[in-house]
N, C-alpha and C positions, 0 to 999 in steps of 0.2 A: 974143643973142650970135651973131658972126659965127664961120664956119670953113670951110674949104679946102674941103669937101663941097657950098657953097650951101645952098641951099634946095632940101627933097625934092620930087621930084614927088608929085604926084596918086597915082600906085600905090605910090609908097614911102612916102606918109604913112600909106596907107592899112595898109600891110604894119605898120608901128609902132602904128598904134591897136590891130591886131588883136593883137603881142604884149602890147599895155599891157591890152588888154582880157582877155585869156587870164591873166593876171599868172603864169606858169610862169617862174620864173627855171632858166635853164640848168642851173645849175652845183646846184641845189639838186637839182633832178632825178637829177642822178648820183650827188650824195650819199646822196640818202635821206630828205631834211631839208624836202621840200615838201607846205607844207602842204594839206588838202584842198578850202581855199580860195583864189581868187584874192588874187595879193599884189601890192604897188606893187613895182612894176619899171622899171627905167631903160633906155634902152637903150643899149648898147656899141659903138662904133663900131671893130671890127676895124683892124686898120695894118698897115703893111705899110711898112720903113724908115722906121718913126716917126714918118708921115702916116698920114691914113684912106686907107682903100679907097674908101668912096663908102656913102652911106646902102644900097645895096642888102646891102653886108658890114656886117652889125650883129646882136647877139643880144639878148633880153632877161636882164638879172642883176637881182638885189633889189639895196637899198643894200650890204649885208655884202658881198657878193660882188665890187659894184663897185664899192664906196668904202671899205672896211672901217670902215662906221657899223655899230658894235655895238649890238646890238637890247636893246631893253630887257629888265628884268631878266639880260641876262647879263655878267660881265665880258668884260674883249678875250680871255684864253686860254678860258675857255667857250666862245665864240663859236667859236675855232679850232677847239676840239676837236669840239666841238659841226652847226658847218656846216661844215668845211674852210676850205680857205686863202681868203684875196683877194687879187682882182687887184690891187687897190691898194697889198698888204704885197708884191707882188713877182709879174711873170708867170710865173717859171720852176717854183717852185712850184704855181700855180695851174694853167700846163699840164700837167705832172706828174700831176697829181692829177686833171682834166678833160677834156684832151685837147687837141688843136691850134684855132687858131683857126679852121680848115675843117672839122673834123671838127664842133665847137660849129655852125658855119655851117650844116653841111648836117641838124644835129639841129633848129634852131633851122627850116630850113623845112619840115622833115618834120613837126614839129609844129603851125605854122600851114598847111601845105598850100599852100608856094609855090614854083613850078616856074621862076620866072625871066621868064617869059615875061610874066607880069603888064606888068611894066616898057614891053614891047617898045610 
């Protein structure tokens, strides 16, 4: 699949294996709702006027989070109540509830330990 972002460099793939390997969804983290162990995680390409930013603005979400693929054994209002909102049923709730897309940004590399400068 093609998109307006290209193809990531070298340090930016690198930066996404490490969230996919960490499997820490975001938004679960705030919640309360993550588990003890590594989960599959996608990763989220931040926007900014309804384009991406660029592989460098991206968080890791689980599926619920970022697709509102409800998990097995729960229904969809379980899930709600259960993990909080998705980005998928709507941003305004989800930032509400998580916090801005900078704010995810800058937790997202305080958790993998990415200063930017990787990139350079």
């Amino acid at each position: 699949m093609r998109h307006s972002t290209g193809k990531p460099t070298t340090a930016e793939q690198a930066r996404f294996d490490t969230m996919k390997e960490r499997g820490e969804c975001m938004a679960c983290l705030l919640f309360g709702c993550q588990p003890d162990y590594p989960q599959h995680v996608e990763i989220h390409h931040l926007l900014s006027g309804g384009r991406r930013r660029g592989h460098r603005y991206s968080i890791a979400l689980c599926t619920w989070h970022h697709r509102a693929v409800v998990p097995f054994a729960f229904g969809l209002q379980e899930a709600r109540d259960t993990l909080g909102p998705s980005l998928a049923e709507g941003s305004k709730p989800f930032r509400a509830r998580f916090g801005t897309d900078d704010e995810l940004l800058a937790m997202q590399d305080g958790r993998i330990g990415w200063t930017g400068l990787e990139a350079a």
